[in-house]
C-alpha positions as CSV (number, residue, x, y, z in Angstrom):
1,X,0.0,0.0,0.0
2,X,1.2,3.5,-1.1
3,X,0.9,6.2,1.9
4,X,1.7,10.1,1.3
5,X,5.1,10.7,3.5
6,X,4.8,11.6,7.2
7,X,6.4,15.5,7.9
8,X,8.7,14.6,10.3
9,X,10.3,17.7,12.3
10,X,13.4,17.3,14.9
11,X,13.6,19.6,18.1
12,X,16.9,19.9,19.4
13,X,20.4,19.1,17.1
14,X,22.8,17.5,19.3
15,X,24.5,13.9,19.3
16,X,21.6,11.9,19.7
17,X,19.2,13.8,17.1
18,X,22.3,13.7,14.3
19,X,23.5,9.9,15.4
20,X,20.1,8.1,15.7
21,X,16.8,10.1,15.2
22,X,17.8,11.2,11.7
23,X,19.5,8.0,10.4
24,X,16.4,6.4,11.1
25,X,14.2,8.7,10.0
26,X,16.3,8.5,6.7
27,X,16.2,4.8,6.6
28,X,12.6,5.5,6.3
29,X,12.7,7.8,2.6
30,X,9.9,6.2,1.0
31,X,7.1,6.7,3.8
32,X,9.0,9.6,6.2
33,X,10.4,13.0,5.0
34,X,12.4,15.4,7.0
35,X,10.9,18.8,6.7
36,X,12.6,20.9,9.3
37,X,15.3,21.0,12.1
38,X,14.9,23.4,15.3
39,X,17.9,24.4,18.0
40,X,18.6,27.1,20.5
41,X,21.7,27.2,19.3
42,X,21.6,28.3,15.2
43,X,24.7,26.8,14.7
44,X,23.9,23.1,15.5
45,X,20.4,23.8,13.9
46,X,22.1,24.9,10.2
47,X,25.0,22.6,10.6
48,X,22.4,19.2,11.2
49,X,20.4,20.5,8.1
50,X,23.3,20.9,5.8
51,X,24.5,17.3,6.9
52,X,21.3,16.1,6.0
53,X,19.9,18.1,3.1
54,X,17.2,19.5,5.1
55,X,15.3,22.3,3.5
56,X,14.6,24.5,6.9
57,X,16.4,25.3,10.3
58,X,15.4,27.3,13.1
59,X,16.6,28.8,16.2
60,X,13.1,29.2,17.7
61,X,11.6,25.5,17.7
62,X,8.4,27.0,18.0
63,X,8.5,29.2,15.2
64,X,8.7,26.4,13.5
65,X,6.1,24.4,14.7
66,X,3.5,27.6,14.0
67,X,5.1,27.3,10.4
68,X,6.1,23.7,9.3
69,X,3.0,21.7,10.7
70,X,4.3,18.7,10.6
71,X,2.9,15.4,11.3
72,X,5.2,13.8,13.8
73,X,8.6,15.4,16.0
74,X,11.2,14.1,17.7
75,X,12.2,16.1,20.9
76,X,16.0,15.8,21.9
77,X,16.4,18.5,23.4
78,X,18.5,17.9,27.0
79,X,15.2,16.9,29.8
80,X,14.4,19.6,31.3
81,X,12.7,21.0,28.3
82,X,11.1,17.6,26.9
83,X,7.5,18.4,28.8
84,X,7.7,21.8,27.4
85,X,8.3,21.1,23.7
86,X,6.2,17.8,24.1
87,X,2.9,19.6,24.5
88,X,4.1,22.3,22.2
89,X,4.5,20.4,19.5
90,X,1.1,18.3,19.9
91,X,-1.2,21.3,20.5
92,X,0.7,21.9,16.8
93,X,-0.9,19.0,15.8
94,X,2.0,16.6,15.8
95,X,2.6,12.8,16.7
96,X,5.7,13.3,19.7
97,X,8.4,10.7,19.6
98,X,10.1,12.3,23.1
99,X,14.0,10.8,24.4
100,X,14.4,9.3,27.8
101,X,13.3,10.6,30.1
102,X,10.1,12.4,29.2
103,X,9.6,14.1,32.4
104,X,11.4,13.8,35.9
105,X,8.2,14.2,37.8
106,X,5.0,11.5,37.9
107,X,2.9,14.6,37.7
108,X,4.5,15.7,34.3
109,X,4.7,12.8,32.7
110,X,0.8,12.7,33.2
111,X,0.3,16.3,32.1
112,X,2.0,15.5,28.8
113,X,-0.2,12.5,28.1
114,X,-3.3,14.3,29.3
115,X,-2.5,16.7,26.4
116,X,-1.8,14.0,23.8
117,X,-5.6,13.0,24.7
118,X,-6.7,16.2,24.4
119,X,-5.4,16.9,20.7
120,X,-6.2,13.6,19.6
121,X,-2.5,12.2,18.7
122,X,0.1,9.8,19.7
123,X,3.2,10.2,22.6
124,X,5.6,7.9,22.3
125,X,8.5,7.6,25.1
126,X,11.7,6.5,23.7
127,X,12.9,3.5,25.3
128,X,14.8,2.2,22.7
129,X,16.7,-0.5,24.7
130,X,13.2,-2.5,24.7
131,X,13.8,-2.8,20.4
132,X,16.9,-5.6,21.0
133,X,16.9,-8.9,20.3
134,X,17.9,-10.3,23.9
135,X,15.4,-8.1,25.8
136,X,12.8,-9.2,23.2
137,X,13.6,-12.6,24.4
138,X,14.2,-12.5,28.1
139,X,10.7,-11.2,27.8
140,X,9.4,-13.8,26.2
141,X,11.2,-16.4,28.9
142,X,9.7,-14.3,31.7
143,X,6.0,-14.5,30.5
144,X,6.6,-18.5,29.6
145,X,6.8,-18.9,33.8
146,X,10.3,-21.0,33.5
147,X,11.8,-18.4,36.4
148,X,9.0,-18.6,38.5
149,X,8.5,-15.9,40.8
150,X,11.0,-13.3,40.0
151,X,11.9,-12.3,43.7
152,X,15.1,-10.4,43.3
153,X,16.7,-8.0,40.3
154,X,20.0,-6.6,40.5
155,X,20.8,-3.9,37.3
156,X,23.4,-2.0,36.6
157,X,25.7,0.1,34.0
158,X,28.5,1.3,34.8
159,X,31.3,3.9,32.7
160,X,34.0,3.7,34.8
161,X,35.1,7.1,32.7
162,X,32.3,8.3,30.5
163,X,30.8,11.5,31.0
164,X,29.3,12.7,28.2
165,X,31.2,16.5,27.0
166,X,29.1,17.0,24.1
167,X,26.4,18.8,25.8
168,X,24.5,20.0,28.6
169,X,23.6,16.6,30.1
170,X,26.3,17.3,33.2
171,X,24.5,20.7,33.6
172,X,21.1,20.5,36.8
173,X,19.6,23.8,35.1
174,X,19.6,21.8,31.5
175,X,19.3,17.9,32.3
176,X,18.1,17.5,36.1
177,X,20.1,14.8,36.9
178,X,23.4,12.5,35.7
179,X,23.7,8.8,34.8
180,X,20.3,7.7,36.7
181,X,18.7,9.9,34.3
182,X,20.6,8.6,31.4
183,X,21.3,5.2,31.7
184,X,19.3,4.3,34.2
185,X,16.4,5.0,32.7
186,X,16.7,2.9,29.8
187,X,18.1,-0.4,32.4
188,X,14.9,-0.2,34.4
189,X,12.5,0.7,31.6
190,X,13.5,-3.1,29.9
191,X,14.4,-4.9,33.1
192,X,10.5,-3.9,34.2
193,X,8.8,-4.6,31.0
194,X,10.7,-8.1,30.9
195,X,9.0,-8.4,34.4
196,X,5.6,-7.7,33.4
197,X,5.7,-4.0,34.6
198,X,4.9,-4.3,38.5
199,X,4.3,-1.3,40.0
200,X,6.7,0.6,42.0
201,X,6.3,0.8,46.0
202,X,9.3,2.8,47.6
203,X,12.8,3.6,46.4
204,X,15.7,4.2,48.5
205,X,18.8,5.5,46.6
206,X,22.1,8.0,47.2
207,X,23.2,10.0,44.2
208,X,27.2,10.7,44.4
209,X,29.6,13.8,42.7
210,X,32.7,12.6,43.8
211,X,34.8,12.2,40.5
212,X,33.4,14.0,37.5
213,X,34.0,17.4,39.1
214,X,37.4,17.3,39.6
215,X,38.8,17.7,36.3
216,X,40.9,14.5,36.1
217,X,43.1,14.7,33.1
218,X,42.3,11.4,32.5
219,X,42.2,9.6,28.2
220,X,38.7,8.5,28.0
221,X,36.3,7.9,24.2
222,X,33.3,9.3,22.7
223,X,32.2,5.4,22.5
224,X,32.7,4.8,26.6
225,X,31.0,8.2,27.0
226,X,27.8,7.0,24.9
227,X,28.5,8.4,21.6
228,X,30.1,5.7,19.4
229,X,29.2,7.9,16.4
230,X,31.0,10.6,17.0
231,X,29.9,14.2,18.2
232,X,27.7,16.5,15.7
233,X,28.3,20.5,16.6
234,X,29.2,19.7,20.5
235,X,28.9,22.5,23.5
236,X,32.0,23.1,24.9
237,X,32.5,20.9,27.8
238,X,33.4,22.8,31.3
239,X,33.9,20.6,34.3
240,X,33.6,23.3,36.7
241,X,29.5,23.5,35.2
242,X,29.5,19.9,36.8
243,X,26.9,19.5,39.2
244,X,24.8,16.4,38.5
245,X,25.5,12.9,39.9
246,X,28.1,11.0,38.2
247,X,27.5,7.5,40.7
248,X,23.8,6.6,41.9
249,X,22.9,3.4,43.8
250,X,20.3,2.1,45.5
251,X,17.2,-0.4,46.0
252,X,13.7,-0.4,45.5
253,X,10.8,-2.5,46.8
254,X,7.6,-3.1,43.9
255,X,4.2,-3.8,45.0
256,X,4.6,-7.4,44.2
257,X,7.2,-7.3,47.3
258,X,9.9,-7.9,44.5
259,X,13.5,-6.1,45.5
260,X,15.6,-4.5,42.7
261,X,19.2,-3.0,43.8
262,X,20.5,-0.8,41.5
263,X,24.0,0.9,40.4
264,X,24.5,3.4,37.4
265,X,27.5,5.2,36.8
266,X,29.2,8.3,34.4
267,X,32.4,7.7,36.5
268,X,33.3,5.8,39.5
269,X,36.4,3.5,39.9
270,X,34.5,0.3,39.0
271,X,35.0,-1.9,36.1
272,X,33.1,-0.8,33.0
273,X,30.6,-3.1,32.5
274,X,26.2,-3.5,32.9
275,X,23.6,-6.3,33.6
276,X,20.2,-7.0,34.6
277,X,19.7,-10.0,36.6
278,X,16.3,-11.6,38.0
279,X,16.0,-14.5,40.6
280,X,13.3,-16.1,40.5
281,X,12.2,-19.5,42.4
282,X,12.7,-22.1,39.7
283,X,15.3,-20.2,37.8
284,X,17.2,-17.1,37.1
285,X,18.2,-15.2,34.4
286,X,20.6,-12.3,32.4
287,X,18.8,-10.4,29.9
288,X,21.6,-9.2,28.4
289,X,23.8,-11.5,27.2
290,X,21.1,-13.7,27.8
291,X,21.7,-16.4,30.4
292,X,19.7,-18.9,32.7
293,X,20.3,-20.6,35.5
294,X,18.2,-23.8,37.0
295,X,18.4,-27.0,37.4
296,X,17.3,-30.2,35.2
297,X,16.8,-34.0,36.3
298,X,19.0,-33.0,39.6
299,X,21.4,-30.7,38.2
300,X,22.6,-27.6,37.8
301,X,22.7,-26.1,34.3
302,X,23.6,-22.9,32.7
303,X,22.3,-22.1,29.6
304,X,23.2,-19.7,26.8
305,X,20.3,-19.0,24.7
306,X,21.0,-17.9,21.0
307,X,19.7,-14.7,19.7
308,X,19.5,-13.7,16.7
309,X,19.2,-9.6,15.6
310,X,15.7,-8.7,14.3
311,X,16.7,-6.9,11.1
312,X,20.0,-6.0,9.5
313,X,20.3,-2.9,11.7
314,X,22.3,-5.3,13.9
315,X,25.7,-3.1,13.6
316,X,24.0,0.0,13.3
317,X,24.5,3.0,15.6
318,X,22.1,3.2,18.2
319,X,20.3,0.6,16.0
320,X,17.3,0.5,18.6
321,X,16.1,3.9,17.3
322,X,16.1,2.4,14.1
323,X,13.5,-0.6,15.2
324,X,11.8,1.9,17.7
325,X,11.1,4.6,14.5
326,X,9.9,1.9,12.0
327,X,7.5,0.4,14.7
328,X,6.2,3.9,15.2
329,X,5.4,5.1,11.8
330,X,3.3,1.6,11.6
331,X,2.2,2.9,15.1
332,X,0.9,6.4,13.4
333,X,-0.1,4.0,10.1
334,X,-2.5,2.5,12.6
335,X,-1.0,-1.0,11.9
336,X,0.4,-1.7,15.1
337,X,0.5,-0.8,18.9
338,X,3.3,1.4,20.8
339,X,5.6,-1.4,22.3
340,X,5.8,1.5,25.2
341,X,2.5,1.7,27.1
342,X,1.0,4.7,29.1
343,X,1.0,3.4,32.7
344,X,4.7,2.1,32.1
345,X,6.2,5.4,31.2
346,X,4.3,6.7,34.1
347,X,6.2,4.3,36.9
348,X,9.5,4.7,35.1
349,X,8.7,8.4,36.2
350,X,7.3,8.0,39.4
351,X,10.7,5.8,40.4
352,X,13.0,8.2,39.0
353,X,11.1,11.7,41.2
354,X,11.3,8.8,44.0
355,X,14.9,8.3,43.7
356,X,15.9,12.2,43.3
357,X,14.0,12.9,46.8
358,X,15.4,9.8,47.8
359,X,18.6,11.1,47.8
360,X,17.7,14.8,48.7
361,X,15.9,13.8,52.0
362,X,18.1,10.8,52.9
363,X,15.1,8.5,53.2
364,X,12.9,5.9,51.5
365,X,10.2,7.8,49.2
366,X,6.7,5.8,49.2
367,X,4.7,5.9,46.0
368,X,1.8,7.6,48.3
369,X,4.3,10.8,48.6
370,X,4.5,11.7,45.0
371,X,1.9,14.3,43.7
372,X,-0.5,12.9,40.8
373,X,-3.2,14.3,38.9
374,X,-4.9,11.2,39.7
């Protein structure tokens, strides 16, 4: 079937519009076109649409919004603006494809989905991580009942030396917070999908500036820093702006009386390295390399599941925007459903408010504490 080409328009120009929105996008020619590119910053705006061969660029995304009208937007703009261009660009009469996280408050989250309702279109969260081929199938192990009750997750990430210094993602004013915010985010979005979404309960957590501050004159990449693609018109990088977490940690306790202990790091002097693990009473498993462990006819086995990539975007950058932006424009089609659902997004951002007070008021945050429109 032959459909007329959605108007896609991109808000925000940095690393992750240049590396993964807009390749994808791209990779779409046939039923997506590109219309118009919008930055605070004019440079990054006209540099990203020279790159691409995009016909318009703005320094005022809402100017363009009032004069492009496009169908659908991507908002990558750093997180503390992503409710505000989110509901600016639906009342526009756009579809919103919004990064992680959309909103660092419960109460936001729901205030941007209250307005998606209200002009009739479609939010999608970006939780790209869900799109691979492992968490695809640790989910799929999880919902055949071979772990049994899932009792216990431990997940982390940790960059023993990657801040990102492309940006403004180190920057409180601009981004809120550090590597909960940023990697975090996606770890517990697919460790709790995989675990059929159960509800959070409390979250107890510490959030840590102990290294990334200092101005260590230390080699590091752009790869270990979260930008294996390279950098696209970066900020210039101050370490004395610094004042986000670099280390978080922590547990949390769900309403199904599962625990969860967390650790996500931008620096900390820790091996590099990530995980999500789930014990449950009959087994136990790693999503990612996929693993279980359980026992069969009195012994103990490990086993290695093979996975297999879902499409040739296997060794593609950021490759789970690719799977994420093809689902969604079957999404907008009406041939599918988001992968991402409304009450999910909604607890990712009830945990991470939990966790920032959390560490603010040295305490366990209930559920019951944070305010809801609800």
């Amino acid at each position: 079937m032959t459909y007329p080409k959605l108007r896609v328009a991109v808000i925000g120009n940095g690393m992750i519009a240049n590396a993964a929105h807009i390749p994808a996008y791209r990779n779409l020619s046939d039923r997506v076109e590109i219309v118009a590119v919008a930055d605070t910053r004019l440079q990054a705006a006209q540099e990203t649409a020279a790159r691409y061969g995009i016909a318009k660029w703005y320094d005022d995304p809402q100017q363009m919004l009032d004069e492009v009208h496009p169908d659908w937007v991507s908002v990558c703009t750093p997180n503390n603006y992503h409710k505000h261009w989110s509901i600016q660009a639906l009342r526009a009469g756009a579809h919103v494809l919004c990064e992680k996280p959309i909103a660092l408050r419960l109460q936001d989250a729901q205030e941007i989905y209250a307005e998606a309702d209200r002009a009739g279109k479609l939010f999608f969260p970006c939780q790209s991580m869900r799109f691979s081929s492992d968490i695809q199938a640790a989910k799929k192990i999880f919902d055949s009942g071979r772990l049994g009750e899932v009792y216990f997750s431990d997940i982390e990430i940790i960059r023993r030396r990657g801040v990102p210094t492309w940006g403004m993602f180190h920057m409180k004013k601009h981004n809120f917070g550090g590597p909960f915010c940023d990697l975090g985010v996606h770890f517990l979005d697919s460790a709790l999908y995989i675990l059929g979404s159960p509800k959070m309960h409390s979250v107890s957590g510490g959030a840590f500036c102990k290294i990334a501050n200092l101005g260590e004159n230390v080699e590091t990449s752009l790869a270990d820093s979260g930008a294996p693609a390279g950098t696209f018109t970066p900020r210039p990088y101050d370490y004395h702006e610094f004042d986000v977490e670099d280390f978080s940690a922590g547990s949390m306790i769900f309403e199904n009386n599962m625990i969860l202990n967390f650790k996500f790091s931008w620096a900390v002097n820790l091996p590099n390295g990530g995980h999500m693990d789930f014990a449950g009473d009959k087994g136990g498993m790693r999503a990612s390399p996929l693993q279980i462990w359980t026992n069969l006819d009195g012994y103990q086995v490990d086993v290695k599941p093979h996975t297999y990539a879902m499409s040739q975007y296997q060794n593609v950058p950021f490759s789970g925007h690719w799977y994420m932006i093809e689902h969604i424009e079957r999404c907008i089609r009406g041939e599918e459903e988001y992968l991402v659902k409304r009450e999910e997004a909604l607890n990712i951002c009830a945990i991470i408010e939990a966790f920032y007070l959390s560490a603010e008021k040295k305490r366990p945050v209930l559920i019951q504490e944070l305010q809801s429109m609800e």
